[in-house]
N, C-alpha and C positions, 0 to 999 in steps of 0.2 A: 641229739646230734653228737656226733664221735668228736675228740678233740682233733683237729684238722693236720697235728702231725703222728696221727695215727693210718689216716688215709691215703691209701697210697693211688696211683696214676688207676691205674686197671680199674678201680672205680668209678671215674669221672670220665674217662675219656670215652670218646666215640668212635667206635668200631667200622661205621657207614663211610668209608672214604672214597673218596670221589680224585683221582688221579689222571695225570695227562703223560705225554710223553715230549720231551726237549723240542721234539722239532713241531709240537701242535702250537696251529697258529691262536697268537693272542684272541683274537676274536672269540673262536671255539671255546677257547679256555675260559674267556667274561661268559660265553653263553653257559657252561658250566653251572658256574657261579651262580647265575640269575635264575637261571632253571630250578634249579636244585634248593635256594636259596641257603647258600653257606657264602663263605665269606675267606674261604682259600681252597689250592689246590692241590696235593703231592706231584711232585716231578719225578716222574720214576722212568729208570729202563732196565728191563730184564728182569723186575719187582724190586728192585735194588733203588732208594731212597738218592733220587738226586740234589731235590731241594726243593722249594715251597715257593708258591706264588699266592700273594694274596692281594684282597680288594685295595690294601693301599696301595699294592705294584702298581694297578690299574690307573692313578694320577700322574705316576710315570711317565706310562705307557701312551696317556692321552697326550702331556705335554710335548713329547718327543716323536711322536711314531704319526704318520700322517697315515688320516685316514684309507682305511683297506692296502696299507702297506705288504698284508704280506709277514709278518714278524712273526718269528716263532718266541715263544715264552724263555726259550734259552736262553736271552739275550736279558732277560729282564728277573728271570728266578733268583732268590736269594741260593747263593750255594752250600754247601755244607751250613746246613738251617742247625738251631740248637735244637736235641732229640730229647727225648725221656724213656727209659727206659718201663714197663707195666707194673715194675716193684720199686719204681721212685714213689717216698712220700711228696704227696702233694704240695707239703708246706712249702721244701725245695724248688718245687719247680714253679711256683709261686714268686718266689726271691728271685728264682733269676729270669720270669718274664718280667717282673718290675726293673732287675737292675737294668737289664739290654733295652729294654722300653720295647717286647715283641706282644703278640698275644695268639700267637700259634706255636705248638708245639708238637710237633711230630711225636710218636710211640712206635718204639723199632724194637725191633727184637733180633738181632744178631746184624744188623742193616735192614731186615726188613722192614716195610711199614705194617704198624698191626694197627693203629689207631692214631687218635690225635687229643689232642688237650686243648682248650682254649682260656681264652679269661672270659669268656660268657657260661661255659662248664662251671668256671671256679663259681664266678658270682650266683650259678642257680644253686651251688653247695651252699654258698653260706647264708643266701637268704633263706635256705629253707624249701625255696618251690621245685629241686630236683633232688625226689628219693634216692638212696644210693640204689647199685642195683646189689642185689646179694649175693 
């Protein structure tokens, strides 16, 4: 196994992103989620990285939004999400999903979204059971 501030994002992260647009309503965006079984979503318009909704928005969303409301994700995306860039080492972006307490991280490349990073990436790195890709 590599020493983990040798490893940078472009390794771990995943390329498969699944994205909504601001005015898609919450519902769509859970059925996303559940379909697909991931655990966020990019908010994007014009490919341009708005901001991230993930399965904890969704306690939210429940608490506040009456059922078949109607709600678009807008209202509930986290905005300017923190990013990573494909040449961050991973260590970094490790420290600062512990300091902000997040576990999604976007991967952009000039504002684009190219990928994403999680803490369940991180954790299949350091147990072992996800080979890096080469």
């Amino acid at each position: 196994m590599h020493d983990i501030d040798d490893i940078f994002v472009a390794r771990l992260m995943s390329t498969d992103l699944h994205t909504v647009t601001p005015d898609t309503l919450v519902e769509a965006a859970a059925a996303t989620l559940l379909d697909n079984e991931i655990s966020s979503v990019l908010v994007v318009e014009s490919d341009r990285l708005l901001g991230i909704l993930t399965s904890t928005d969704f306690v939210e969303i429940v608490a506040r939004s009456q059922p078949k409301a109607e709600t678009t994700v807008e209202r509930y995306m986290t905005t300017d999400p923190v990013t990573a860039t494909a040449q961050d080492p991973v260590s970094a972006v490790a420290a600062t999903m512990i300091e902000r307490g997040i576990h999604h991280v976007p991967v952009v490349d000039d504002g684009l979204p190219i990928g994403i990073i999680t803490t369940s990436d991180l954790a299949a790195y350091v147990s072992g059971t996800e080979p890096l890709s080469p």
